[in-house]
Structures are given as C-alpha cells and as structure tokens.
C-alpha positions as CSV (number, residue, x, y, z in Angstrom):
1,X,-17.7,-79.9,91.0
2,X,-20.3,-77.5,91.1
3,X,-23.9,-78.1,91.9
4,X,-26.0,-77.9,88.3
5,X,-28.8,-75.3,89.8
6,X,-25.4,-73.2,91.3
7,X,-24.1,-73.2,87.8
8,X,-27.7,-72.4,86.5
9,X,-28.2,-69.7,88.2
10,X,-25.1,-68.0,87.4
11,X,-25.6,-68.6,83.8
12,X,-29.0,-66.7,84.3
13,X,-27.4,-64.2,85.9
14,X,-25.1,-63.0,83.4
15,X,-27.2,-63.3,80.6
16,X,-29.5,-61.2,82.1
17,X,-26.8,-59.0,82.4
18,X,-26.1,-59.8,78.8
19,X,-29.5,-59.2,77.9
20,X,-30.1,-55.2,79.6
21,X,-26.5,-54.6,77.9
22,X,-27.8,-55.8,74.5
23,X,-31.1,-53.9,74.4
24,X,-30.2,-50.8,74.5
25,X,-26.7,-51.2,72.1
26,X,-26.7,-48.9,69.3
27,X,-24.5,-50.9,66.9
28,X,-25.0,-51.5,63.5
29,X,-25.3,-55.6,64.2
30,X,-29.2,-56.4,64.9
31,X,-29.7,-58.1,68.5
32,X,-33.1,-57.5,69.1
33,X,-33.8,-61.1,67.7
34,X,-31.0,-62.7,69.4
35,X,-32.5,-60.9,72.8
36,X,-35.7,-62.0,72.2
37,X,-34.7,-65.6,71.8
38,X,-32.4,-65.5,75.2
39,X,-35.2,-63.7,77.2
40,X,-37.3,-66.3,75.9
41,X,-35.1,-69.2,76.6
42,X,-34.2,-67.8,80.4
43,X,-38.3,-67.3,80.8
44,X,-38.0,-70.8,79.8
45,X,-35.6,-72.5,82.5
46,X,-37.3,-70.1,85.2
47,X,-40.4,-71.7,84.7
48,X,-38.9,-75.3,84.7
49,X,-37.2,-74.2,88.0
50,X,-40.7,-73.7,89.1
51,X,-42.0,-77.4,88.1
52,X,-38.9,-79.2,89.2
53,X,-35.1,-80.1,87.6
54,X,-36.6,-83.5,87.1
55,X,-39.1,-82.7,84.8
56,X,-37.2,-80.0,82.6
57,X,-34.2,-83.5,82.5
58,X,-37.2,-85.5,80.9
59,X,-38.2,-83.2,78.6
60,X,-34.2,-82.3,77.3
61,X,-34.1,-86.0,77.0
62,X,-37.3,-86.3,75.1
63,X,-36.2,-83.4,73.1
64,X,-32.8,-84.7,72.2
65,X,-34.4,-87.7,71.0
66,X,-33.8,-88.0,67.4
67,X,-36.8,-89.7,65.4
C-alpha cells in the first residue's frame, strides 16, 4: 500500500493541476468559489506538512469529533 504523504502529494498535485485548469475556464458553471475553497484547503495541508503529519491526525480527529 502506498505511503499516506506519497498519496498526499499526488492528490496535491493534480488538484493544482485542477485548480490552473479551472481558473481560467470560460463555462457558464461558476468555479471561482469552488477554486477558492480547494486553493484554500491545499494552502491548508501544505502548512500542516510544515508542522508535522502528527499534528494535522490530531486536529482531523478533534475535528471529526461530534459534540
């Protein structure tokens, strides 16, 4: 089975890819809110690469909590 940050990073990568496809599409469906969100989200799990796997499983865990 594949490595989580191997699988991670290609999820990235093609949502990036995604992302520069979406942003300049010229349909008549809106996606400049749906690439904000991703862009955000991706900005997200870059940063939590940054602090460590271990703390972004605490805080899906804490997040997935339901009160």
């Amino acid at each position: 089975m594949e490595k989580y940050e191997n699988k991670s990073l290609k999820l990235r990568r093609h949502l990036k890819n995604a992302l520069e496809y979406m942003k300049y599409d010229k349909t008549n469906f809106p996606l400049k809110e749906t690439v904000s969100f991703l862009q955000n989200y991706i900005d997200g799990l870059e940063q939590w690469d940054l602090m460590g796997y271990d703390l972004w499983l605490e805080d899906q865990k804490q997040n997935a909590e339901v009160s």
